[in-house]
N, C-alpha and C positions, 0 to 999 in steps of 0.2 A: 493493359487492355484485357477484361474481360468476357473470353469467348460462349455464347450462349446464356448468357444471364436473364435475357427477354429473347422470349420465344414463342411469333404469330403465328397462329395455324387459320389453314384454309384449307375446306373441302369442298371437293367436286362429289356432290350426290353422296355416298355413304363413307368416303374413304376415312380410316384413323391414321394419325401418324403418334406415335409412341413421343412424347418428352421427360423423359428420365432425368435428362442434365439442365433441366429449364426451373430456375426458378419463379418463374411470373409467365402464366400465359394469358396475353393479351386480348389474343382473339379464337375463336373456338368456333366455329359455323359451317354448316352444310350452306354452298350460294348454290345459286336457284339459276343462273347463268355462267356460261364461259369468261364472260366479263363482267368483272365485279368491282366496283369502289370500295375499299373498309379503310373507315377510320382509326388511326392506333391511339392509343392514349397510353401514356408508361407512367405506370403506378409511381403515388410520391414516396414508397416503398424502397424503392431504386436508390443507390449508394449513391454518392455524390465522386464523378471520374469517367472515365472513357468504357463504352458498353459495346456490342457487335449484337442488331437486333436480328435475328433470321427469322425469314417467313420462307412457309413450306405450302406450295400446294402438292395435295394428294388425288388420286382417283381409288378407283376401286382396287386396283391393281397394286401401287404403291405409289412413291413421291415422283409426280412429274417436273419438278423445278424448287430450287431451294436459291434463294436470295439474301446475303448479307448485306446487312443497313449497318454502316459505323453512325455515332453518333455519341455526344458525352452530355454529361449534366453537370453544371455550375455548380462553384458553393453557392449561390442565390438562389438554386431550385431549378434555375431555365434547361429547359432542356433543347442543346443545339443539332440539328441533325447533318449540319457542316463539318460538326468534330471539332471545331473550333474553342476552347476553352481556355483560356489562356491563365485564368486562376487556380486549375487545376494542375496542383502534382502529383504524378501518377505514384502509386505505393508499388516498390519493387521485393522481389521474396529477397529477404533479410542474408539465407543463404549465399546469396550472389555477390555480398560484401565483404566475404571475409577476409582481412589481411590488407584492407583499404584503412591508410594510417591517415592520408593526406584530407583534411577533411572539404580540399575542393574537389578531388574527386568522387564526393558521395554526395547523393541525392539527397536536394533538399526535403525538408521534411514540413508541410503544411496541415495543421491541425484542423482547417475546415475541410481539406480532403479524406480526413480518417474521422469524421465529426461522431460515429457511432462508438469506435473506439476509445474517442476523447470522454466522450461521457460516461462509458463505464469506469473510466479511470477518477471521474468525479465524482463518480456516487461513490467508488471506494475510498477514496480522497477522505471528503465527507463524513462517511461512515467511520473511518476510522478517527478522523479528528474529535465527532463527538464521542468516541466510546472514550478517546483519551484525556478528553476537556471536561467530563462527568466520570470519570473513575477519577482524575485525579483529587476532588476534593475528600474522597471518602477513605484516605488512604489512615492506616491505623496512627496512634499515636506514638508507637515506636517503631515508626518506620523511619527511613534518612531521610533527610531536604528533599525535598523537590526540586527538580531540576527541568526547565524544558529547550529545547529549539524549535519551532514551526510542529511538526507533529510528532518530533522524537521529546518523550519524557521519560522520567527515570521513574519505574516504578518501586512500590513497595521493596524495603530488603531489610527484612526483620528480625529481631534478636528471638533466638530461638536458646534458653538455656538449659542444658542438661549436663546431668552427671560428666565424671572423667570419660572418657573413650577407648578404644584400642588402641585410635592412631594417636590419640595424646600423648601415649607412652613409648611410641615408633622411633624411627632415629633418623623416619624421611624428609625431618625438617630440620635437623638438629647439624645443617650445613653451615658452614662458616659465611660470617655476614649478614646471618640471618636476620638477627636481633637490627642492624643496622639498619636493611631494606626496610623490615616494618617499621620501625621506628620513623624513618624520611618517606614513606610513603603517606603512612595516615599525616605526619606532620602536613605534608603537601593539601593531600587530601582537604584537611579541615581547613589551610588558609586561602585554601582556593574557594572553597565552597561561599566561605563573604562575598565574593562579588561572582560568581558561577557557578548554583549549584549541581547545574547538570555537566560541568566539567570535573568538579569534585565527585560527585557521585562516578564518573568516568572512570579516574582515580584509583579508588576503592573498590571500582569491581571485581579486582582479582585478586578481593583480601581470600576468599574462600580457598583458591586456589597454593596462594601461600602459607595458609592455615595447613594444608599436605605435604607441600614439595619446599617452604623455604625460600632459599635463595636459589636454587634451581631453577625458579619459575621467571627470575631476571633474564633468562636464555630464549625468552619467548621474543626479547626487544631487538636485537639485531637481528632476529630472524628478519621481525616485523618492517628494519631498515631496508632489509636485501629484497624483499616482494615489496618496498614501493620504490625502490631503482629498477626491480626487474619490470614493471608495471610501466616507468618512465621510458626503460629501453622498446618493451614494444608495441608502446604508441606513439615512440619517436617524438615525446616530451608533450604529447598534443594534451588538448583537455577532451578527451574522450576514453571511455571503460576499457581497462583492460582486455585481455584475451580471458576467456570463462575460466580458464587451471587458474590465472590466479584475483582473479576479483574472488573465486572461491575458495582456496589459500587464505586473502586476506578476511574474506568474511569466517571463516575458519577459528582463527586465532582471533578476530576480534570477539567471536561468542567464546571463547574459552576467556578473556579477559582483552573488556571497551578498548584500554587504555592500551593494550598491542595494536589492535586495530588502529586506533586512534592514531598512535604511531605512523602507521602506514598510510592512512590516509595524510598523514601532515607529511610527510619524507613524499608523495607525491604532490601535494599542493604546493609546497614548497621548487619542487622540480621544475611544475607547470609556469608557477611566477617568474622565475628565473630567465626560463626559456620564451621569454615574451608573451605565453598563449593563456594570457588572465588579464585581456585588456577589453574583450569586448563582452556584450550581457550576455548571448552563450556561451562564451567561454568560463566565465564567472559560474554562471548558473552549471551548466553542463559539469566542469569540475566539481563542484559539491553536490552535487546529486550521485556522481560517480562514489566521492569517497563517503559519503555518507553510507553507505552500503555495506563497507567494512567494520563501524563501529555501531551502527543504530540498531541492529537485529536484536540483542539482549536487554537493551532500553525500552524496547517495545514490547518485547516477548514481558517483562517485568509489567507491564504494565495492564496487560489483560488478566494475568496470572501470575501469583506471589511465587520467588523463586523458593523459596523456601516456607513450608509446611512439615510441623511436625505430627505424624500421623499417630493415632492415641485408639482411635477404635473405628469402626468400620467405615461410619459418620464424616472421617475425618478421611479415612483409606480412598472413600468413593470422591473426596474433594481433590485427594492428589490425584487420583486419574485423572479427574476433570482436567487439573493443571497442565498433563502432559500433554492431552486430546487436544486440548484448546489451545493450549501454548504457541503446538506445535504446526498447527491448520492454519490458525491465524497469522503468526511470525512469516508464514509463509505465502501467504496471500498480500501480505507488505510490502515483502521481501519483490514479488511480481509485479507488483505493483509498481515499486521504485525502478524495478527494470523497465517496463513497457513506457514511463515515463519519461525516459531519456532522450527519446528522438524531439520531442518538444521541447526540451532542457538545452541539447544540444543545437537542434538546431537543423540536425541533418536524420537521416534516416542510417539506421548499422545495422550491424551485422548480430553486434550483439544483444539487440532487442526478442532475437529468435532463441534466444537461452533461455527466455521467462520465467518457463513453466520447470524447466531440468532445476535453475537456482533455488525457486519456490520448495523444490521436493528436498533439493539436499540443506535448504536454510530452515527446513521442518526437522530434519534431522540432525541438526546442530542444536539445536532448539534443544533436543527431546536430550543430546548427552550432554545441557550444559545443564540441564533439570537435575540428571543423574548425578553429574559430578556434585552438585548443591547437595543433592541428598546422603552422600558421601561423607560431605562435610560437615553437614549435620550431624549424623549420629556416631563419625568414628573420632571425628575431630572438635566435637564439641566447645572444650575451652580454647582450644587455638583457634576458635572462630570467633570464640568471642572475647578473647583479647584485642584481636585485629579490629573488632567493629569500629568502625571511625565515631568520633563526634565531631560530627558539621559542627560548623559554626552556624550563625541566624545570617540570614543575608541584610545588607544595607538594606535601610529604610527607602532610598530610591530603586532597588533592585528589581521588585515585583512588578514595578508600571514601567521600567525601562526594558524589563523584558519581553512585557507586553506588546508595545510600538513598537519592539524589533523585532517581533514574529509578523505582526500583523505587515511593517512593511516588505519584511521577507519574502510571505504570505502572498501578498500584492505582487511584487515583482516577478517571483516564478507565475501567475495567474494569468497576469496580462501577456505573457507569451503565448497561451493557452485559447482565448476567449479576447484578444483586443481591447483595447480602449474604450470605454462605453457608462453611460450611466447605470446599466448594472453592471458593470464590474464595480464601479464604485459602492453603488449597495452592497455589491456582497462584501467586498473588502469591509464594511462598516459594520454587515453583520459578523462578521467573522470578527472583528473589535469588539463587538458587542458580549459574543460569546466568550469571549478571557476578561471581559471587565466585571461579567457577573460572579466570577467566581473570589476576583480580588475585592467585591465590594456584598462578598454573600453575608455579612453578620448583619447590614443595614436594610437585608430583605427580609417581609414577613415571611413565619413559617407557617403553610398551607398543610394541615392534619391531613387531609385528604388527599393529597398527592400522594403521599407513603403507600395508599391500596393500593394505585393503579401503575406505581413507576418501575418501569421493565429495568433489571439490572443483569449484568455480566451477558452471556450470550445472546441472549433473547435480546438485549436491548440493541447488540450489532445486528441483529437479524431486523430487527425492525425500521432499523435507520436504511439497511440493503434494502427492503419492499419499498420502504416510503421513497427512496429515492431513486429505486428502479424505476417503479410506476409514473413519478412525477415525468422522469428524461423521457421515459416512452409516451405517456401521454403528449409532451409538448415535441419528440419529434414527429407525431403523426400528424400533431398541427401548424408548424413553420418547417415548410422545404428545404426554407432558405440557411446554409449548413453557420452562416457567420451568427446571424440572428438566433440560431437557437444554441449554440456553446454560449454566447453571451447570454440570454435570457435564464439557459436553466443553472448557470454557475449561479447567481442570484438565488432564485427560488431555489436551487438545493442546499442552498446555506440557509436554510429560514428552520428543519426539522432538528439542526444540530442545535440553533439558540434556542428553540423550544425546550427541549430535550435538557439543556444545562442550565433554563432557569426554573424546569421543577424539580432538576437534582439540589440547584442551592436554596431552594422554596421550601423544602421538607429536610428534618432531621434523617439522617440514615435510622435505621430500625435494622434489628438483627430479625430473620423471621423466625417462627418455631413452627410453622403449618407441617413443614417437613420434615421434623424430626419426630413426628408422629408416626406407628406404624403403617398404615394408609398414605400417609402425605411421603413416607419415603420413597414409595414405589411410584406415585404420581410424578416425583419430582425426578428420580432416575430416568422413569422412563422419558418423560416431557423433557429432560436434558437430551437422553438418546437420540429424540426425533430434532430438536433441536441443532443437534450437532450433525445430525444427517441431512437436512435440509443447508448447511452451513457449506457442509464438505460439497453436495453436487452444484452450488452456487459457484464455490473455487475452483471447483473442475470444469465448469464451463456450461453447465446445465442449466437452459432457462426454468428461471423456480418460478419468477416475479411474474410471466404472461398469465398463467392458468388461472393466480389469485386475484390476477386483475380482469381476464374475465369472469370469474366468477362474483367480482363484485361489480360489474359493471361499468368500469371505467376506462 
């Protein structure tokens, strides 16, 4: 129940009455008599849930009477002033859940009653899918396979060769077994990559790390056991997120190396299966949206930004900042993302959706030491990193279209918990097909010269997928009330900027630019990054960016 939300005012002759804690006033009028009729109308502004309307008369003197009207509004738009809503679940503070394991005692969770929230969680959705489904075709030539799941891929991780090192010559690897682990790791690695390249890339993520510590770094794995029994014990086997110490524990060690995470995520999906609680589609869903959490962050983080860059002059100096700034905003706005999505996932509302913003800040800052540690590895351990480089294997000739239809119906099924059954859900599920079949069948597309001028890359291009798809949710919630109608309509229409978006990334040749390595064009382009990244940053801190540009462009 939200007290004061709509707030009427009525005056007698000149009286004001102050509303500070009112977000909507409906009526505002000096009457002209002691008795008056007003009509209220409540803005289609108003949330979709249960409100408390108060009307105030005042006189000269102050308020002679104040009146609450309960009353809620439908996900249809209706507004009842019975209080009667029966499709409405009411959203409780997240705080009030904590230590609630049983998940019949926790409030269901309805995504047309949060329908404003749902759609920022779509445009970021979105937004991040197309930055991922158009970075991945441009990835260098010596980078590893390609690997995906739904919106986790493996980015870029590139051989970097340089001279002997310091640590080449150290004795922090030179532990017994050493030779063994790597050797049965990359093996692994490369045979897994045939049929799973984003499992082999998994893998091998913590060749860097071995490239320092050796066999040392095998001590990372039973850690990795004991936090997803401890994870099992206290959620009492359910499929629901840990307590925060250790979902960030697990997220911890899964950015220091996937394949610990991974660990831990499988040591509780495993537990969850066992224990009977992986039989129904939240429970399914809710499970892997939780452990995806411990492994996906450095999957992602790779893929906005190469974990490794060797820095040669300034040119190169102001790309790795880039890498860190952006690495570490972005991984972290994912990171919030996957959280705030869980109560749809699951099915209910928790406790631990109130973490969001603390996970976001500390999975920026895993982010920014697992950048450091690469660059570690890079320049002191040079040859033991690039002995460890795997060589993938090519995946099976049916691999690429088989992974396809298992995103896409992935895709689908986490969506329609989301947005309902509907012929656009349908559309979008087909555009969202549409958008991985252009990139597996980009050599049979023309290449359009002219797209190369105009096509937004790396930052700029997430910034522009966040406008376009701000604008679009805001535009259409101003024009359908009705809260089911418009999560169903604009899932559709926000999946239309990403196919766009990825068929003039595979329409044009990448191009390296050189405007900015001009003396002129470098300061253009610093700067235009700087403000880029600053417009980026108060987007994820919660700052509307997208209302000002869309009134000023009139829409």
């Amino acid at each position: 129940m939200k007290r004061i939300i709509l707030l009427a005012l009525v005056f007698l002759n000149v009286g004001v009455i102050p509303a500070l804690a009112a977000e909507f006033t409906i009526v505002d009028k000096v009457a002209t008599s002691t008795s008056e009729q007003i009509d209220l109308s409540i803005p289609e502004a108003a949330e979709v849930g249960h409100h408390i309307l108060t009307v105030q008369v005042s006189d000269n003197v102050g308020i002679i009477t104040s009146r609450d009207i309960v009353f809620c509004k439908s996900t249809l738009g209706e507004i009842r002033w019975d209080d009667i809503c029966p499709d409405v679940t009411e959203m409780v503070d997240p705080n009030s859940l904590a230590g609630i394991t049983d998940p019949n005692k926790l409030p269901l969770y309805d995504p047309a009653s949060d329908a404003k929230n749902v759609a920022k969680l779509m445009v970021g959705t979105f937004t991040v899918l197309g930055a991922v489904a158009t970075g991945s075709s441009s990835s260098s030539s010596n980078s590893s396979s390609s690997g995906e799941i739904e919106s986790i891929e493996d980015g870029e991780l590139r051989h970097i060769r340089r001279k002997q090192g310091r640590g080449d010559r150290s004795s922090t690897w030179r532990w017994p077994l050493t030779a063994l682990f790597d050797r049965e790791f990359n093996l692994l690695a490369r045979d897994i990559s045939r049929y799973s390249p984003l499992l082999g890339r998994v893998i091998a993520d913590g060749n860097y790390f071995r490239a320092m510590f050796g066999s040392l770094t095998v001590l990372l794995y039973p850690f990795a056991v004991y936090l997803g029994l401890c994870a099992l014990h206290v959620t009492t086997w359910q499929s629901l997120p840990a307590v925060p110490t250790l979902m960030i524990l697990g997220m911890g060690i899964g950015l220091l190396d996937s394949f610990a995470g991974f660990t831990t995520a499988y040591v509780f999906l495993m537990g969850v299966m066992v224990a009977g609680h992986f039989a129904s589609r939240h429970q399914i869903i809710g499970t892997i949206g939780t452990i995806i959490i411990w492994f996906a962050p450095t999957l992602v983080a790779s893929n906005f930004r190469p974990l490794r860059r060797e820095v040669v002059d300034r040119d190169t100096l102001w790309e790795r900042i880039s890498d860190y700034a952006l690495s570490m905003l972005l991984s972290g706005w994912v990171v919030q993302k996957m959280v705030n999505a869980l109560p749809g996932l699951t099915g209910h509302q928790l406790s631990f959706s109130g973490h969001a913003n603390q996970l976001a800040v500390i999975a920026g800052g895993l982010v920014g030491l697992r950048f450091a540690l690469e660059d570690v590895g890079t320049y002191f351990y040079p040859e033991r990193s690039e002995a460890l480089q795997p060589k993938l294997k090519e995946p099976v000739s049916t691999q690429p279209l088989t992974a396809i239809f298992f995103k896409t119906f992935f895709f689908g099924f986490i969506a329609e918990l989301f947005v309902g059954n509907s012929i656009y859900f349908w559309l979008g599920v087909l555009v969202f097909l549409g958008t991985q079949l252009l990139e597996h069948f980009e050599e049979e597309l023309p290449n359009r010269e002219w797209i190369k001028r105009i096509l937004p890359a790396g930052a700029v291009k997430t910034l522009l997928m966040i406008y376009v798809g701000g604008v679009l949710s805001s535009i259409l919630q101003s024009k359908i009330p009705n809260a089911h109608s418009f999560l169903r309509e604009s899932f559709f229409l926000l999946a239309l900027p990403g196919l766009a978006l990825k068929y003039a990334s595979v329409s044009a040749e990448p191009r390296e630019p050189k405007w900015h390595k001009t003396p002129r064009g470098r300061w253009i382009y610093r700067i235009g990054g700087a403000l880029v990244y600053l417009v980026l940053f108060l987007y994820i801190k919660g700052v509307d960016v997208v209302t000002p540009v869309q009134h000023f462009l009139h829409l």
